[in-house]
C-alpha positions in Angstrom: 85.4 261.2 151.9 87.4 264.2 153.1 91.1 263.3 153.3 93.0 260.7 151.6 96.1 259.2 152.8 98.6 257.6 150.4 100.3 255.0 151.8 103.0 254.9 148.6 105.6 257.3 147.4 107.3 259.0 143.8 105.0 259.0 140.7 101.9 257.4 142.0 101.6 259.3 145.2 101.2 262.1 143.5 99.0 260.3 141.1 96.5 259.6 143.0 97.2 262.8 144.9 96.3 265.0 142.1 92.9 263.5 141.4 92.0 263.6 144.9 92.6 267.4 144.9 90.8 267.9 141.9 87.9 265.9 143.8 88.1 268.8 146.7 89.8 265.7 148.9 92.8 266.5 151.4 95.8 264.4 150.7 98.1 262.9 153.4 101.1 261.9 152.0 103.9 259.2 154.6 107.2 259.5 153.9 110.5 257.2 154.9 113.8 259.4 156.0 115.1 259.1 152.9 112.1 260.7 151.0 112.0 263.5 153.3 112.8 266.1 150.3 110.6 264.4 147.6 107.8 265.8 145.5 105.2 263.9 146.9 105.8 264.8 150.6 105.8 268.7 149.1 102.6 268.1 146.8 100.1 266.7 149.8 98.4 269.5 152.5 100.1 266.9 155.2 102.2 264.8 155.5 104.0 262.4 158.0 107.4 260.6 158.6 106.9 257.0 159.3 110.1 255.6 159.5 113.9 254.4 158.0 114.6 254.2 154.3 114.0 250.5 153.9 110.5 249.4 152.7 109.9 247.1 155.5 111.0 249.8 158.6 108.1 252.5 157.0 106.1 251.8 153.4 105.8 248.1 154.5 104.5 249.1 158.2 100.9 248.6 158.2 99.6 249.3 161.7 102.2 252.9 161.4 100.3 253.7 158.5 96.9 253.0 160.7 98.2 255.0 163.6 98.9 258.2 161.2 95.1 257.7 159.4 93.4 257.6 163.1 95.5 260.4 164.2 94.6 262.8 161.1 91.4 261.7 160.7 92.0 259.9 157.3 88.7 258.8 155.9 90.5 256.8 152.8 93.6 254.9 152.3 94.8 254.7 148.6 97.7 251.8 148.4 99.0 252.8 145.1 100.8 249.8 143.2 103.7 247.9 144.9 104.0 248.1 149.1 100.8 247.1 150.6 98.6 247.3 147.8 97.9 243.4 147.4 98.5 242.9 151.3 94.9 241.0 152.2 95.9 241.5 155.5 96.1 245.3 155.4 93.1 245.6 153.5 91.5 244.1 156.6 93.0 246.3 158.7 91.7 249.2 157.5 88.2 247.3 157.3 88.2 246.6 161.0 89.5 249.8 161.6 86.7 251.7 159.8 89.1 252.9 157.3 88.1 253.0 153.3 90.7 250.6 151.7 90.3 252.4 148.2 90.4 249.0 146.1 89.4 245.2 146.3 87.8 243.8 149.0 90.4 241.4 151.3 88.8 238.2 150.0 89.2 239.6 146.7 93.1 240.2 147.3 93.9 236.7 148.7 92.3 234.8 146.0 93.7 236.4 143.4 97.2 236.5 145.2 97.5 232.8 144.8 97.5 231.7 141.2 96.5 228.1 142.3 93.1 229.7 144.5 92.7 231.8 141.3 92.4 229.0 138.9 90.2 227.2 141.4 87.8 230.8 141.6 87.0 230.9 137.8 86.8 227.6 137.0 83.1 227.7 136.7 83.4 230.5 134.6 84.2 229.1 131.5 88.0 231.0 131.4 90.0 229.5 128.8 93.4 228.0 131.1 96.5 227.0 129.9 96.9 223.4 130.6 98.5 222.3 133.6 98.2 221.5 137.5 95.5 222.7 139.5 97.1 222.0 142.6 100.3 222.4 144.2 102.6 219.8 143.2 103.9 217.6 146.3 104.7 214.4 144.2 107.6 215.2 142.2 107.5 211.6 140.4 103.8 212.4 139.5 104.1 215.8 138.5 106.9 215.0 135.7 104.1 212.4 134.7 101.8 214.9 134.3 104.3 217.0 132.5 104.9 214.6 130.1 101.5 214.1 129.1 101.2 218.0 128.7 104.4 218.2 126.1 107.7 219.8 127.2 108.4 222.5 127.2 107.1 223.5 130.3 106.6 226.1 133.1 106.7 225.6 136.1 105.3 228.6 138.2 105.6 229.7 142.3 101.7 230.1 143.3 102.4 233.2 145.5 104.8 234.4 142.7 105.4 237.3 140.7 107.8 239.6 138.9 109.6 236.2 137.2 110.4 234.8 140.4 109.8 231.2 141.4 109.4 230.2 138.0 111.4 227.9 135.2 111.4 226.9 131.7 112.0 223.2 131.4 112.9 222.0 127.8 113.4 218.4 128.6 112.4 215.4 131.3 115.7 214.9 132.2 116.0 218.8 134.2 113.0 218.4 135.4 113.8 217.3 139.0 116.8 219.9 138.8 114.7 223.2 137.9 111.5 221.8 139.8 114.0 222.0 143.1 115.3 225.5 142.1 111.8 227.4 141.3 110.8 225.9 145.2 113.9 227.5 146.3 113.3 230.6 144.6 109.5 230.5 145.5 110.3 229.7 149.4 113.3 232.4 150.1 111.2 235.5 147.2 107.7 234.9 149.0 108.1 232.3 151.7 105.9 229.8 150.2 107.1 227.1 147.8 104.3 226.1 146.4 104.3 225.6 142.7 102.5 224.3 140.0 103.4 223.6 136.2 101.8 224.3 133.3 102.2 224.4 128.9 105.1 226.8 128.2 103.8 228.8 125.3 106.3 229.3 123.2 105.6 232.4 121.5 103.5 234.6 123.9 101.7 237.9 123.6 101.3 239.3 127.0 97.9 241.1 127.0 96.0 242.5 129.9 92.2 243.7 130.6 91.5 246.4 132.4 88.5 245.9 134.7 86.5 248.5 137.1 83.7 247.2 139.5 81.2 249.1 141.6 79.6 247.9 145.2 76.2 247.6 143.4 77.3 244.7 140.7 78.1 246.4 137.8 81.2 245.7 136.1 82.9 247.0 133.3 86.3 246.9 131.1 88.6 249.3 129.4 89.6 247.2 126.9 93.6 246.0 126.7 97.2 246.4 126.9 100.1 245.1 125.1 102.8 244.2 127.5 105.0 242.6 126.0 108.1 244.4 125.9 109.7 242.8 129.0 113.0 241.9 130.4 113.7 239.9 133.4 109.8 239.2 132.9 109.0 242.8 133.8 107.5 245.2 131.8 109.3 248.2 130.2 107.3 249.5 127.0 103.6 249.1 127.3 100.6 250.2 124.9 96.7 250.8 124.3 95.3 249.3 122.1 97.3 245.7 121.4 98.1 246.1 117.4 97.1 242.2 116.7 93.6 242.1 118.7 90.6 241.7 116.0 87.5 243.2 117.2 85.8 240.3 118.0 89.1 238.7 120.0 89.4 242.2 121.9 84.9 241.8 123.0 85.7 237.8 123.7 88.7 238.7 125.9 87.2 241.8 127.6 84.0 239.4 128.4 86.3 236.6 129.9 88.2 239.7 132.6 84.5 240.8 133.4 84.1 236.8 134.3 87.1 236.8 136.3 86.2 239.4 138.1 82.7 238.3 138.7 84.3 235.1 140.1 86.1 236.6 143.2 82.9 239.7 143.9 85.9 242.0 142.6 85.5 246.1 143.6 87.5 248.4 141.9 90.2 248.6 139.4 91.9 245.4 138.9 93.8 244.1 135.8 93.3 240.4 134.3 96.4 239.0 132.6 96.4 237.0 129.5 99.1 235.0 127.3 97.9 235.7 123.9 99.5 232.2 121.7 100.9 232.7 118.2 97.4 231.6 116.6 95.7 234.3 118.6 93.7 231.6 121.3 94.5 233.6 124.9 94.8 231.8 128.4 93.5 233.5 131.8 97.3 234.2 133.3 96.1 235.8 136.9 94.8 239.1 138.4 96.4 241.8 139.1 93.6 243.7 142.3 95.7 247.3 142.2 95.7 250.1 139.4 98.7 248.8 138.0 102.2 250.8 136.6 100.8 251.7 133.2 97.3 252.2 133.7 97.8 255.7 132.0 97.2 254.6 128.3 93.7 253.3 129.3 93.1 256.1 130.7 94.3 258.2 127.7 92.4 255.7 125.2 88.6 255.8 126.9 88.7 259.1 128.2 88.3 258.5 131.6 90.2 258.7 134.9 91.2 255.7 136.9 91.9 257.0 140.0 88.5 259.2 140.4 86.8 256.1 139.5 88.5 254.0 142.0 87.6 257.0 144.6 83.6 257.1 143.3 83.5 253.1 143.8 84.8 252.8 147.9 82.6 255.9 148.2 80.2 253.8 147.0 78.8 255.3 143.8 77.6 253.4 140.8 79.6 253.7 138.2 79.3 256.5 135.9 79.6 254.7 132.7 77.6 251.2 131.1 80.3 249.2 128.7 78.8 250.8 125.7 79.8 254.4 126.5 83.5 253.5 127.0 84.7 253.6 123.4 88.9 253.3 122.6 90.1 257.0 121.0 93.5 256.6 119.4 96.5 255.0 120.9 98.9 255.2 123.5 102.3 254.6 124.7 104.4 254.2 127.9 107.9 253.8 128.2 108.8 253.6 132.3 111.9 255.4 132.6 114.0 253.2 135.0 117.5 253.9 136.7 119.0 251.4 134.8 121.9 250.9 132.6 120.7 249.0 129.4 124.3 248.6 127.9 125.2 246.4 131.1 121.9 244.0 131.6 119.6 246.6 132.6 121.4 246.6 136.4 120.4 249.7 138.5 122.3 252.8 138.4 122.6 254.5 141.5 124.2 258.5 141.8 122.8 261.6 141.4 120.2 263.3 139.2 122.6 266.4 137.9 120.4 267.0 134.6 116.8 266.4 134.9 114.4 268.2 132.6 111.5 266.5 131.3 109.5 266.6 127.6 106.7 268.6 127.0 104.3 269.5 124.3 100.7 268.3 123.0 100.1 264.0 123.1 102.9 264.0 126.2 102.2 263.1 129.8 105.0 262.7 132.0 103.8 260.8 135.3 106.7 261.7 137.9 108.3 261.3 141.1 111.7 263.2 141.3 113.4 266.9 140.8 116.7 267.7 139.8 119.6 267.3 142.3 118.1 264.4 143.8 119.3 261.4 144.7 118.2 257.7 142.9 117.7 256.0 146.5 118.8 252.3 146.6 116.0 251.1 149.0 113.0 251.2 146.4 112.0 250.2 142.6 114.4 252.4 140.2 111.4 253.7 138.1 111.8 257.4 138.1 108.7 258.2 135.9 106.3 256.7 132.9 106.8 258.0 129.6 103.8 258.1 128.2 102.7 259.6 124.8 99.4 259.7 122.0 98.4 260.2 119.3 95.3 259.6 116.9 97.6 256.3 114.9 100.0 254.1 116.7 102.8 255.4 113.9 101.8 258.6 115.6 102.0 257.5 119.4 105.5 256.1 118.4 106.9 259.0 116.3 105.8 260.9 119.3 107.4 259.1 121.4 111.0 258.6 120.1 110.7 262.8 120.0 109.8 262.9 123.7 113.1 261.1 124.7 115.2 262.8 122.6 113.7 266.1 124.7 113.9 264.0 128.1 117.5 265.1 129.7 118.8 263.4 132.2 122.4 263.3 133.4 123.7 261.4 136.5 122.9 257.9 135.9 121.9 255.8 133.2 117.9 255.1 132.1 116.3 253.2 130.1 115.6 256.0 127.7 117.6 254.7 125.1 116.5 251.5 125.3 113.5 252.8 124.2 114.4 254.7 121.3 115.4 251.2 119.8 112.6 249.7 120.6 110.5 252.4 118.9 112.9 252.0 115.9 113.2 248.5 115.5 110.9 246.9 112.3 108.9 244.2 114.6 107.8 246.6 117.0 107.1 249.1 114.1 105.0 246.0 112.4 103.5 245.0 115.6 105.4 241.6 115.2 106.9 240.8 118.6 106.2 238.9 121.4 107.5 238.4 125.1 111.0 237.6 123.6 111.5 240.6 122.1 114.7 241.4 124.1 116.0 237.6 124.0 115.3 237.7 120.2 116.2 241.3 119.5 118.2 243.1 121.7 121.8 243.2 122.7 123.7 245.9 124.4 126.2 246.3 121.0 123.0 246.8 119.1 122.0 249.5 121.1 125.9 251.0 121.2 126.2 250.6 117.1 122.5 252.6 117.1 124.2 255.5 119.5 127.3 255.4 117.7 125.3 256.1 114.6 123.3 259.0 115.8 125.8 260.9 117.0 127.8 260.7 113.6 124.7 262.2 112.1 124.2 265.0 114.8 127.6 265.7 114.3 127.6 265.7 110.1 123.9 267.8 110.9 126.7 270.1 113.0 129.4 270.3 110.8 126.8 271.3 108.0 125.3 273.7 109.9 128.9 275.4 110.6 129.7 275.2 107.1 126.5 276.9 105.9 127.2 279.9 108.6 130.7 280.5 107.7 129.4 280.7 104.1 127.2 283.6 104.2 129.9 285.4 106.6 131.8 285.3 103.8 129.2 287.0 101.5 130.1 290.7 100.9 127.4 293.5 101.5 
């Protein structure tokens, strides 16, 4: 494997970019109008216009993206997360088109991409499921029978879904019709398919993921979890490594279950089981994830290893370097993804102009970024700018850490979620690892996060006022 393209832009372009280099592999970077100027088109030895800003007239074009690879002579094609990355069909294309795909096989990809053909897949597996359909409900009647027998409240789910979409908490029978016709809706106009299932609504959940790495030659491992709880609008904003509330023995049962799902669908490559973790500790196979996923950075940091050259070594088809016992968890890690958002007005994007951008530094701080100063927050794309991500040897440590590192992070322009996670870092059931995916329901409102600003800039400005004080003091002292 010579030359790598990346078919993806910002921070995990240049990801990926700067393992392959450090692997002796070109990089080929494709770029949309609007990203003409970014980092990632500088950082790579080539790279190519493919077409307008929106994602579906260049990062979404699949046979452009061939086109460039034959041209150049690409031997690889890494997907990054996002885009094409879970497009089975794209996968295929670079199969029949000789081209590595560096992840999953496309059998792989469309299992997994339905939740319903996923439950099917590791049925035989012995995967502990949260009760519900296994098939896609076409009987309304019958499915509000069946939701009955399971206890309200329940969740109804879109099969091709992600990201919170096509999905629906019903309390009580009598919305049941009512949010079973709006999560088909959602489901048909978000991914064009409105199947849906139902299943137990957990009430208080612990989001907790696997991450899994598989080679060509059977051998699969895990690099034990992630807390991803910290969530709004059902996406993740503060992840860590390890989860605080995992016993030892949980953490081997669960790492054992995501080497099962994986087994179940011949998975290759990095892929990322998802669990619900209930508030008695019992965890239920959510779905896979077949992509390195946003905050695959703390695994990294916690087991010493790098994703992305392992991801490379497996389509080159190496055995893996390491059995399960020599990946051991060192420490703990945080990551905060630093998103264009404004938190004080429901998290909506906020659009304008980097004017201040100047990130943290210093030992236990890795910055994974995609923009410069000056630039503009492009409206076309996800509004994550960069991942935050910090460690230390103690969680206390990997969070003291990391409320530091933001106050160093400057940016001026637009609103981040930055502060947003100062109070999560500050708030007592974070600190006491005593949260769950409700956090921000439960916890956080935008005058809470006002009254903590409001408060720290009183201090900063008695700190100033002190400071002035104790100056004009010894001005005053003769010679």
């Amino acid at each position: 494997m010579k030359k790598v393209l990346v078919a993806n832009r910002g921070e995990i372009a240049i990801r990926v970019m700067r393992t392959a280099k450090k692997m002796g592999i070109k990089t080929v970077a494709v770029y949309s109008t609007i990203d003409r100027h970014s980092p990632h088109v500088k950082y790579a030895d080539e790279a190519v216009l493919i077409g307008e800003a929106p994602s579906n007239q260049s990062y979404l074009l699949g046979d452009r993206i061939i086109e460039v690879a034959k041209r150049l002579n690409v031997d690889a094609i890494h997907p990054g997360y996002g885009f094409l990355s879970e497009n089975a069909d794209f996968a295929e294309l670079c199969e029949t088109n000789n081209i590595i795909f560096i992840g999953p096989k496309s059998h792989a990809i469309r299992i997994m991409g339905s939740k319903l053909a996923a439950k099917e897949a590791v049925k035989a597996y012995d995967i502990p499921m949260v009760p519900g359909t296994d098939e896609a409900i076409t009987d309304i009647p019958e499915a509000k029978k069946i939701a009955k027998d399971i206890g309200f409240p329940i969740l109804i789910k879109a099969s091709a879904g992600g990201g919170g979409k096509g999905m629906r908490i019903v309390e009580n029978e009598s919305e049941f019709e009512s949010q079973m016709d709006r999560a088909i809706s959602e489901a048909v106009n978000a991914f064009g398919d409105g199947s849906v299932f139902i299943e137990k609504y957990v009430t208080s959940p612990r989001h907790i993921e696997i991450q899994v790495m598989a080679d060509t030659h059977g051998n699969i491992i895990h690099l034990f979890e992630r807390e991803c709880s910290i969530q709004r609008r059902h996406q993740k904003v503060v992840e860590e490594a390890p989860s605080s509330v995992l016993t030892p023995e949980r953490r081997v049962q669960m790492g054992d279950a995501a080497v099962r799902v994986a087994k179940a669908c011949d998975y290759v490559g990095a892929g990322t089981v998802e669990f619900l973790l209930d508030d008695e500790h019992n965890f239920y196979f959510l779905e896979m994830n077949t992509r390195l996923q946003v905050e695959h950075p703390v695994s990294e940091i916690i087991t010493n290893t790098d994703l992305v050259e392992l991801q490379i070594r497996v389509a080159r088809g190496e055995v893996l370097p390491y059995t399960q016992d020599d990946i051991k968890i060192h420490g703990h890690a945080l990551e905060l993804r630093v998103y264009a958002e404004d938190p004080l007005n429901d998290f909506l994007p906020s659009v304008g102009t980097l004017e201040t951008y100047k990130l943290p530094q210093g030992k236990g701080i890795r910055v994974d970024n995609g923009f410069e100063e000056g630039m503009e927050i492009p409206i076309y794309y996800d509004p994550m700018i960069s991942k935050l991500i910090t460690y230390g040897d103690s969680r206390d440590e990997a969070i003291s850490l990391m409320l530091k590192a933001i106050k160093d992070y400057h940016i001026e322009g637009i609103q981040t979620t930055l502060p947003f996670g100062t109070y999560v870092c500050e708030h007592e059931a974070f600190r006491s690892g005593n949260f769950d995916t409700h956090f921000v329901k439960r916890y956080y409102a935008p005058e809470n996060l006002k009254e903590q600003q409001k408060t720290e800039a009183k201090i900063a400005a008695l700190i100033a006022l002190q400071r002035y004080l104790e100056e004009q003091k010894l001005l005053r002292i003769p010679n």
